[in-house]
Structure formats: C-alpha cells, structure tokens
C-alpha positions, 0 to 999 in steps of 0.5 A: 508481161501484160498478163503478170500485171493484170494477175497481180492486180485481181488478186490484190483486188480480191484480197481487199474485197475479201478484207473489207469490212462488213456492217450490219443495217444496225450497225451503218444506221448507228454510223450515220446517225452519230455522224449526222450528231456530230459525235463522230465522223464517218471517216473515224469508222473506216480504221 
C-alpha cells in the first residue's frame, strides 16, 4: 500500500514540475524590479 502512495505522490509531483512556469532572465528581472517599485507584488506574478 505504501507503494501505491509514494507512486501517486511522484507523479503528482512530476505533473506540477512539468506545469510550473518558466521565466526567462527578462522576464524575472522585470518581476523584481516592478516589485522592488512597488507597482506590483510578486505574488501577483505566481496566477
């Protein structure tokens, strides 16, 4: 049963590591800095 468990969790994991998003260096500087301006918040970026 253990088994069936851990299984599950790889691949629910696999599915969120292929599912997360993917920013270039542009991108995350632009992020930071708009944050750092107070224009926007980071977590505003994560939806």
């Amino acid at each position: 049963m253990m088994r069936k468990k851990s299984s599950a969790q790889k691949t629910i994991r696999d599915i969120r590591r292929a599912t997360r998003r993917h920013y270039s260096a542009e991108e995350k500087t632009r992020i930071v800095l708009e944050g750092l301006r107070g224009e926007t918040t980071i977590a505003d970026f994560d939806s």
